[in-house]
C-alpha positions in Angstrom: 49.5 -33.7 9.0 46.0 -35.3 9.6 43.0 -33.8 7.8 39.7 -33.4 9.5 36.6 -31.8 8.7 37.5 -29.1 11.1 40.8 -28.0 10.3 39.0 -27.1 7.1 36.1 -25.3 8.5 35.3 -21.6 9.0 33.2 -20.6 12.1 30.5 -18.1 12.6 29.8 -16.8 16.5 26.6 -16.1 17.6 26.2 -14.2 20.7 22.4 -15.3 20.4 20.9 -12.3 23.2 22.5 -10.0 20.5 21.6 -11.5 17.3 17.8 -11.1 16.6 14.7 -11.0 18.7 11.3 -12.8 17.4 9.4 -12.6 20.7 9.4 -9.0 21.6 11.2 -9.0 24.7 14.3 -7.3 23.6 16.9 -10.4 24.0 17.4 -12.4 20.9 16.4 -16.0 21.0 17.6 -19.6 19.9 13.9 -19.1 17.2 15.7 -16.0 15.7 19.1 -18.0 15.1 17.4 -20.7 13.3 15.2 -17.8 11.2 18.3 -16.4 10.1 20.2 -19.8 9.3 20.2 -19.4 5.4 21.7 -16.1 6.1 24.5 -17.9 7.9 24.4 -20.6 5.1 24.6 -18.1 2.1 27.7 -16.7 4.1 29.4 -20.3 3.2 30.7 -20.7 7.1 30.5 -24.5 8.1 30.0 -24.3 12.3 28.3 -22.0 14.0 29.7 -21.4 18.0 26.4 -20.6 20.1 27.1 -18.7 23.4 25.8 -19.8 26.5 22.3 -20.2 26.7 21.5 -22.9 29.6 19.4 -21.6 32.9 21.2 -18.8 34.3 20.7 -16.1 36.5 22.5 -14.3 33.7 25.1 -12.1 35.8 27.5 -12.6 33.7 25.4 -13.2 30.4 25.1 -16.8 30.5 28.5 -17.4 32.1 27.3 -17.6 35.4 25.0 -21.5 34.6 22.8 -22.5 37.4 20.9 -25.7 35.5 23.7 -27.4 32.4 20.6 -29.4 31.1 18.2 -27.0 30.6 17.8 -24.0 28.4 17.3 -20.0 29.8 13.3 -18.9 29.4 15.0 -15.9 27.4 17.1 -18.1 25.2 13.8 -20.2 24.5 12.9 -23.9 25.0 14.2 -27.4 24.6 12.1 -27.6 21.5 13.8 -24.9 20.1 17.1 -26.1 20.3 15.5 -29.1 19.1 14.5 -27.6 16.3 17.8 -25.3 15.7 19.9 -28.3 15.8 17.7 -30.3 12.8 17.6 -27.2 10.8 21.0 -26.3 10.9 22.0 -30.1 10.3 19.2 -29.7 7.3 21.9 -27.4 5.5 25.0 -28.5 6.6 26.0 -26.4 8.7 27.6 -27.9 12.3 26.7 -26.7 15.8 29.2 -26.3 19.1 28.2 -24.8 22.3 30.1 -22.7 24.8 30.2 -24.5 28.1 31.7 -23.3 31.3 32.9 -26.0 33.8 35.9 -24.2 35.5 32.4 -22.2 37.4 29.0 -22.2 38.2 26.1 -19.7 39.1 26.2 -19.3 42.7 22.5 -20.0 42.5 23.3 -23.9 41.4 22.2 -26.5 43.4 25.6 -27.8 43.5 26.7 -24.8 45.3 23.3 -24.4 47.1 24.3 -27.6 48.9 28.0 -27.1 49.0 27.2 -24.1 50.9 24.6 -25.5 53.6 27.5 -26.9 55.6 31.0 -28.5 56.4 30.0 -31.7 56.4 27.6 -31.9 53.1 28.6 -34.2 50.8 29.1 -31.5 48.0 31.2 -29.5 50.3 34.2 -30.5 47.9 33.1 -29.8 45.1 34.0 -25.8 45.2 37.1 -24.5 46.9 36.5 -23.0 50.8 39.3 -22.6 52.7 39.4 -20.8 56.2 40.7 -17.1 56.4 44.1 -15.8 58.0 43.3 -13.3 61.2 40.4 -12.2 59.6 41.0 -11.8 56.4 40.8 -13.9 53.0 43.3 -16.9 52.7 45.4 -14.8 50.3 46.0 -12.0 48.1 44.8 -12.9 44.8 42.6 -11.0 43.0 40.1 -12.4 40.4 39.1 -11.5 36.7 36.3 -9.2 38.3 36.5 -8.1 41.6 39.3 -7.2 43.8 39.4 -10.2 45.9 39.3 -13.9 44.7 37.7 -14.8 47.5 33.9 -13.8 49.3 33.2 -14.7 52.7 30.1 -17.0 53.7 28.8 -16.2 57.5 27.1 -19.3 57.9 29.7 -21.7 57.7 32.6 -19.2 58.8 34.6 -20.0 55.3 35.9 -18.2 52.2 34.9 -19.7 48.7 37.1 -19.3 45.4 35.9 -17.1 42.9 38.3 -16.6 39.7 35.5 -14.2 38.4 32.3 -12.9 39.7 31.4 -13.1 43.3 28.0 -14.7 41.9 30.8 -17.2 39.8 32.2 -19.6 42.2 34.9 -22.0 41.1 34.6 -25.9 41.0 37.2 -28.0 42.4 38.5 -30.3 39.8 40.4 -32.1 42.3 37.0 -34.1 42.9 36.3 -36.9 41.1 32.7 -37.2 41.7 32.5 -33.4 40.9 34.4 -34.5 37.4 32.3 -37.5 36.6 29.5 -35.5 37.3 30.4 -32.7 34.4 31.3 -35.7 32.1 27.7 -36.8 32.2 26.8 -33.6 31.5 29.1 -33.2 28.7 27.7 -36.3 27.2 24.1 -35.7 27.0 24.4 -32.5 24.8 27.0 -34.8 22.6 24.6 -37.7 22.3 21.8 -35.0 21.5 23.4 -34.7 18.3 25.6 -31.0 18.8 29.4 -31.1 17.4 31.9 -29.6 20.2 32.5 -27.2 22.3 34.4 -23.7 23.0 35.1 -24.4 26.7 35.3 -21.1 28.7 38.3 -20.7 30.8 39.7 -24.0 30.5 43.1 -23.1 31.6 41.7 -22.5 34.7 40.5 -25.6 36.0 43.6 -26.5 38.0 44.9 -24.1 40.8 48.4 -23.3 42.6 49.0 -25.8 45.2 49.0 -24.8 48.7 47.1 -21.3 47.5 50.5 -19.1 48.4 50.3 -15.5 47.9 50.8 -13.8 44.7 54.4 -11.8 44.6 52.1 -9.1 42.3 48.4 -9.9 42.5 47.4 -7.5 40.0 48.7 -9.9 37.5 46.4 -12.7 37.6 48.2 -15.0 35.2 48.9 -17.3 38.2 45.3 -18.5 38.1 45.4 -20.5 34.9 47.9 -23.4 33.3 48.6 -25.2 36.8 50.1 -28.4 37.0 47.3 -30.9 36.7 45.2 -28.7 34.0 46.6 -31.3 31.3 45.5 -34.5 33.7 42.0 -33.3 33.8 41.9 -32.9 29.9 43.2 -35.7 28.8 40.8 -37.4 31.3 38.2 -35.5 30.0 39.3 -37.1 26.5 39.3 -40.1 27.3 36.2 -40.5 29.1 34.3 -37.7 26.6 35.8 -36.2 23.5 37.2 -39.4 21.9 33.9 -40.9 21.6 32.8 -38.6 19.6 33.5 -37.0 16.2 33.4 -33.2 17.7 35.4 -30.3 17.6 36.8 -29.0 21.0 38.7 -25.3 21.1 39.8 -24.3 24.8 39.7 -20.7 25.8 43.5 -20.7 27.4 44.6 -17.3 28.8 48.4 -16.3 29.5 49.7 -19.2 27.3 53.0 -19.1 25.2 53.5 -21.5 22.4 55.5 -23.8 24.4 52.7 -24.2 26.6 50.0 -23.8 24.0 51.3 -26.6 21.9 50.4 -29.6 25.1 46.9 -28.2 24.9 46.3 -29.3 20.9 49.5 -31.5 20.6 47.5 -34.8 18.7 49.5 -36.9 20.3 48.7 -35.7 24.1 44.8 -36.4 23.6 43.4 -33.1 24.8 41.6 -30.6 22.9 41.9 -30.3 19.0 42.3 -26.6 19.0 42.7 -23.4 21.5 42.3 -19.6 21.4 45.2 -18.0 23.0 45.3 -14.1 23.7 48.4 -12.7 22.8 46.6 -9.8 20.6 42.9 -9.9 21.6 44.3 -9.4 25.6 47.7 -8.4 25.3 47.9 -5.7 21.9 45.6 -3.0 22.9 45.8 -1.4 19.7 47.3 -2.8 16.4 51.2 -3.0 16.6 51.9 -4.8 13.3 55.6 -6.0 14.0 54.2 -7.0 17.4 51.4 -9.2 15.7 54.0 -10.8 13.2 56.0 -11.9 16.0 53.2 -14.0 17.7 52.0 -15.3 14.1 55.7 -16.9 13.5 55.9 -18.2 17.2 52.8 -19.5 17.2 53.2 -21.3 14.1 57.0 -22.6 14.6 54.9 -23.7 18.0 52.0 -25.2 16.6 52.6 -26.3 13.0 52.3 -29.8 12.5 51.3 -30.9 16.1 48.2 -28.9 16.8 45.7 -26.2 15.4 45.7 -22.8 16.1 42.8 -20.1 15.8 43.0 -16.8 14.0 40.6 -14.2 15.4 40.6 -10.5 15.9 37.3 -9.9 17.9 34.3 -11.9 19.9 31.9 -11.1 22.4 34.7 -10.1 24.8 36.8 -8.0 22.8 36.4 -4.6 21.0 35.6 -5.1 17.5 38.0 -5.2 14.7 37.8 -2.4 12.8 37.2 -0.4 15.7 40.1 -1.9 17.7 42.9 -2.3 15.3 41.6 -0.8 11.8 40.5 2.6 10.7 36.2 3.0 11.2 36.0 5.8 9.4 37.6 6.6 6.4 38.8 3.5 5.7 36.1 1.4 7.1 35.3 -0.7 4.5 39.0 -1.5 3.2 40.5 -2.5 6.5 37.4 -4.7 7.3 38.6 -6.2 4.2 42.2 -6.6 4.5 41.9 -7.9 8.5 39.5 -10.4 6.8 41.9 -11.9 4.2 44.8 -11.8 6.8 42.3 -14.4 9.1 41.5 -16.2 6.4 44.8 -17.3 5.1 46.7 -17.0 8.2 47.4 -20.6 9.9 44.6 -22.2 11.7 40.9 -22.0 12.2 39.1 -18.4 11.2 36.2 -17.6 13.7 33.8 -14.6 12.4 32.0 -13.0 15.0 28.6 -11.9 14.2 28.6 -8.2 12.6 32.1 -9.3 11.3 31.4 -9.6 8.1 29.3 -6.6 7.6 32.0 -4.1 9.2 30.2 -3.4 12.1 31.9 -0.9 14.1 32.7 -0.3 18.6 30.5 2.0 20.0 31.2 4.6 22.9 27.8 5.3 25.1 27.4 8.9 27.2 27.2 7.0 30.2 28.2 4.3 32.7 24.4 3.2 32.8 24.3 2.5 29.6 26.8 -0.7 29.8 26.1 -3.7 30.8 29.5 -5.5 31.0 29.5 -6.9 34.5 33.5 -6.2 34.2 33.7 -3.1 33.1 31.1 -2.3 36.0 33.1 -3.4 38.5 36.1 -2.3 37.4 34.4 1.6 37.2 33.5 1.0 40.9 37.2 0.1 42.0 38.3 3.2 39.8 35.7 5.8 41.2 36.3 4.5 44.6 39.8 4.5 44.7 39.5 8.7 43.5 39.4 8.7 39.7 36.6 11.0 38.6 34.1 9.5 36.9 34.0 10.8 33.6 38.0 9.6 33.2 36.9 6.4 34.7 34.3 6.2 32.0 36.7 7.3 29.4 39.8 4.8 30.5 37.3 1.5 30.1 35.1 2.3 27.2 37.8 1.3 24.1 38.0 -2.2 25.5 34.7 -2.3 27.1 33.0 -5.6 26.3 29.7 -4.2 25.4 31.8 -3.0 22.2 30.8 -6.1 20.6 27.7 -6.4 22.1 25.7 -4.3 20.4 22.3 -5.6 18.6 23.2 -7.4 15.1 22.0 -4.6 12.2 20.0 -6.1 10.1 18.3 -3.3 8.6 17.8 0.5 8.8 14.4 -0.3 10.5 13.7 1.0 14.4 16.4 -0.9 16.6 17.8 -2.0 13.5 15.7 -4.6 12.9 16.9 -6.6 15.9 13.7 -6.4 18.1 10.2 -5.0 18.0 10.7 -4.4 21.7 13.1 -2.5 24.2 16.7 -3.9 23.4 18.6 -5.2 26.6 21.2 -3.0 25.2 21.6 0.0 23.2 21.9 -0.5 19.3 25.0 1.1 17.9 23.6 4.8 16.0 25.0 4.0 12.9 22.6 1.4 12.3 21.0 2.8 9.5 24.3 2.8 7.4 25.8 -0.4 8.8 23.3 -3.3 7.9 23.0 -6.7 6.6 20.0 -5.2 4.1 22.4 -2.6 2.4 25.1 -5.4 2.2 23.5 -7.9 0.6 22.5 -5.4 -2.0 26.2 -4.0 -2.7 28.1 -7.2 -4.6 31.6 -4.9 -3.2 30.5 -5.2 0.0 32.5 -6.7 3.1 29.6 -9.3 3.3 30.5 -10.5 -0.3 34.0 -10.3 0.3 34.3 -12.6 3.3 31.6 -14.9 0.8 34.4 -14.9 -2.1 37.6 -15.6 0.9 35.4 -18.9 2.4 34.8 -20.4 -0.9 38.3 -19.9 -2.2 39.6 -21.6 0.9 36.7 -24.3 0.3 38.4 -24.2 -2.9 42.4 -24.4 -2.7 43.9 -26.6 0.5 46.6 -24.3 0.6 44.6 -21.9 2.5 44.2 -24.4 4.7 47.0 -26.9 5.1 49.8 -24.8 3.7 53.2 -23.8 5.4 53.7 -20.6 6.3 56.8 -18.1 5.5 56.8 -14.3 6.4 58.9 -12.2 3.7 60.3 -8.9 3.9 59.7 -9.1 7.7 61.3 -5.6 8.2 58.6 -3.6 7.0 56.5 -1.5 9.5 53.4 -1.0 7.8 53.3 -3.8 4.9 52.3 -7.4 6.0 53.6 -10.2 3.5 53.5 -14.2 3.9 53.5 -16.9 1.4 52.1 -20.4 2.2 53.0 -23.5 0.4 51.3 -26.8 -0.3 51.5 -29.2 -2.8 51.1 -27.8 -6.1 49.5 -24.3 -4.6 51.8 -21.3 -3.5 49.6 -18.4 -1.9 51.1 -15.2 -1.6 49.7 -12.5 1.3 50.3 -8.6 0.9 48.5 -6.0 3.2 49.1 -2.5 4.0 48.0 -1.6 7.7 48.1 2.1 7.1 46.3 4.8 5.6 49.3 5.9 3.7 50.4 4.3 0.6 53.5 2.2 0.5 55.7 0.7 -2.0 57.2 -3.2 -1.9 60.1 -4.6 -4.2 59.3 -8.7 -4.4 62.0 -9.0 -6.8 64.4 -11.1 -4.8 61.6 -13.1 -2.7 58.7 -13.6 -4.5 58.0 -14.0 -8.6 54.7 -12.9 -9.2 54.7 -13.5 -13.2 52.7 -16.1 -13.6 50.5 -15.7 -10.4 46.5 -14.9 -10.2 45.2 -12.0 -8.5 43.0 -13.6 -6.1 41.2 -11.1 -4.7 41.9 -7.4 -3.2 39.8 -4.7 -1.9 40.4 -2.2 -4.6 40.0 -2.4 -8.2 42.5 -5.0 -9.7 45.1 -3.2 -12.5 46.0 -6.5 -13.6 49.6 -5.8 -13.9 52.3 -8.4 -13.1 55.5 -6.4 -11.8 57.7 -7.1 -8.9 57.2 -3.6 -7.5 54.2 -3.2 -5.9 52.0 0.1 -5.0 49.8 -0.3 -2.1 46.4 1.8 -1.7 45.6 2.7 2.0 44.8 -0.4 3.2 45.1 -2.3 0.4 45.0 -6.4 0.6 46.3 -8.4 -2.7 46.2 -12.5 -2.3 47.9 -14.2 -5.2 47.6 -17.4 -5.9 50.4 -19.7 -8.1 49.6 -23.0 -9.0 52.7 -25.9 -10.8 
């Protein structure tokens, strides 16, 4: 298997409006991600994934871009990025930015001109088709709205939306439109950043002929067309391989038999993807369910391409909340999720608040969100003769504003996040959830997710080791060992808050093996019978 600097690198998220405000305005700022950097270094992460932060109308929080070269007045400046990019360089720590070409802001110029007519030369460059007897071309439905498609008066057409109205699509079937977003792609490369997460990337190539959906509620149809993997091996060629960067696609309803032409190393196409298997498809934690899609995906994957292991981001709920146990057990299931990620194979992504244990949070009311999804998605509820309260209460566990929630930095008014109004409420447990209190607790999360980065800086196993699931059978006891060289790592988790008992006798010899880390204190015996605390996590560690 080739080694890269990437395969070996963790990666911290920033969701910059959420992270820390130093201008007063109540969005965070590209200034407050580089006044935090050494908090990101001490961490021992090596990239850090910026969300979008180019000129926007900001519908969709950045993911609606109406200028690609230019930065959003609430983000900051071009200096600023400037000066983030030197800085973070200045402790070696990596940059990649999220970039969204499978859509635009309807307020681009592209579509401003696409729009003005038939006959304009950027006509092609977005997808209008006419309607059939007065309604839109077909039945699909998009990621936000019930209808993929919004009808434009002036020139008597239908445009293609696979999310907001405000989001239409491009049409990658034009090569001027391509060439066009390769340029792009290129001047943030040679301005010195390291990759990019590309936002719906399994998108970019749709049905042909635009039939009609047998079951338009499931959307899956939009993404992994024939032609997506022509466009990114184009884009490849004519970008990626000229430069030394990492590139992880966002690809939706993929299996590992699809998954693997995405990051094969062979195919030239992107080094590494994020499919959704859990984070869309495993509302709540279902531990046989999740060992299922780590052994497919790794007898998919392994030794062709690079997976991702991830549990939350700034579109899903967040761990602890989602799939662990908030409150009692808050602190050990942060921790045990953590060491699964970390040893798991493939890349480990922290989201910001990760590694402190910060928790979901439910508002009162429906005004008090700002997901653009979930608002829409209320609307078609309420309309269609739910009552509003169940509406509220159906959407807020997987309510993207879960994750949204200002960074706590401190018990301090808004949590330290802003001196302003916040663009969104800060979560009320603030003032027991903080970076301040962790960084003052060595048995904190923070320190934990510290000691689980350097020991994979540490051992290659964690990184390039095989991986074998043992005692599969169990139903609340997760337990892997991964081999390489002259390292044997061994995984053991219980995902329950009840304490359960595992014979290794015939699969695993611990004698002889280190007691990495856990989340409890360590008895330091060696026996093939082990007792497992409430969510207890041990990682052992073997080495010839």
């Amino acid at each position: 298997m080739m080694k890269t600097w990437w395969k070996e690198s963790v990666v911290y998220q920033v969701y910059w409006r959420s992270f820390l405000d130093t201008d007063g305005d109540g969005y965070g700022d590209l200034r407050g991600v580089i006044e935090k950097l050494d908090y990101i270094k001490t961490l021992g992460v090596d990239v850090i994934w910026i969300n979008p932060f180019y000129v926007s109308p900001d519908k969709d929080n950045g993911y609606d871009i109406s200028d690609y070269y230019s930065i959003m007045p609430k983000a900051g400046t071009m200096e600023d990025f400037d000066e983030l990019l030197a800085e973070a360089k200045k402790r070696g720590l990596k940059i990649i930015m999220d970039l969204v070409v499978n859509h635009t802001s309807n307020q681009h110029p592209w579509f401003i001109e696409s729009k003005s007519s038939k006959d304009n030369p950027k006509r092609d460059w977005y997808i209008w088709k006419d309607g059939k007897d007065g309604d839109p071309p077909n039945n699909w439905r998009s990621y936000f709205w019930p209808s993929a498609w919004e009808y434009d008066s002036n020139t008597e057409q239908y445009y293609f939306h696979s999310f907001a109205v405000e989001q239409p699509d491009l049409n990658w079937g034009n090569k001027e439109l391509r060439v066009a977003v390769y340029r792009m792609m290129h001047f943030w490369l040679k301005k010195g950043i390291d990759g990019f997460r590309l936002d719906a990337i399994a998108l970019l190539a749709k049905p042909a002929g635009f039939p009609d959906a047998e079951v338009p509620e499931q959307i899956n149809y939009l993404a992994n067309n024939p032609g997506v993997h022509d466009y990114l091996q184009e884009m490849n060629r004519e970008v990626f391989s000229q430069f030394d960067a990492l590139t992880v696609g966002e690809v939706a309803f993929v299996s590992p038999e699809e998954g693997v032409n995405y990051v094969d190393e062979s195919r030239g196409e992107l080094n590494s993807l994020f499919h959704f298997e859990v984070c869309d498809e495993m509302p709540e934690w279902d531990l046989k369910r999740f060992k299922d899609i780590q052994k497919r995906w790794y007898q998919g994957l392994w030794g062709k391409g690079w997976n991702s292991q991830f549990l939350n981001n700034h579109d899903h709920t967040r761990l602890v909340t989602r799939y662990g146990n908030d409150q009692e057990y808050r602190v050990e299931s942060a921790k045990l999720f953590a060491a699964m990620l970390h040893t798991l194979p493939g890349m480990p992504y922290i989201y910001q608040g990760e590694e402190i244990g910060m928790t979901g949070v439910r508002f009162e009311k429906i005004d008090d969100y700002e997901d653009i999804a979930m608002k829409n998605r209320y609307m078609e509820l309420t309309a269609g003769g739910l009552k509003p309260e169940d509406a509220l209460k159906l959407l807020q566990p997987l309510s993207r504003d879960n994750s949204r929630t200002p960074m706590q930095w401190d018990s301090s008014l808004n949590a330290g996040f802003t001196n302003g109004s916040p663009w969104i409420k800060v979560n009320p447990n603030y003032k027991d959830i903080n970076v301040e209190q962790a960084l003052k607790d060595q048995n904190s999360i923070f320190y934990f997710y510290k000691k689980l980065i350097s020991l994979r800086k540490s051992h290659p196993v964690f990184v390039y080791g095989d991986y074998k699931p043992l005692l599969e059978e169990l139903e609340e006891v997760y337990i892997y060992e991964r081999k390489y060289e002259q390292e044997s790592l061994l995984y053991i988790g219980n995902f329950s808050a009840t304490p359960q008992e595992v014979n290794l006798e015939s699969d695993y010899n611990v004698h002889g093996a280190k007691l990495l880390l856990t989340n409890y204190q360590a008895d330091g015996k060696q026996d093939s019978i082990i007792r497992l605390k409430p969510y207890e996590v041990r990682v052992y560690l073997k080495q010839k």
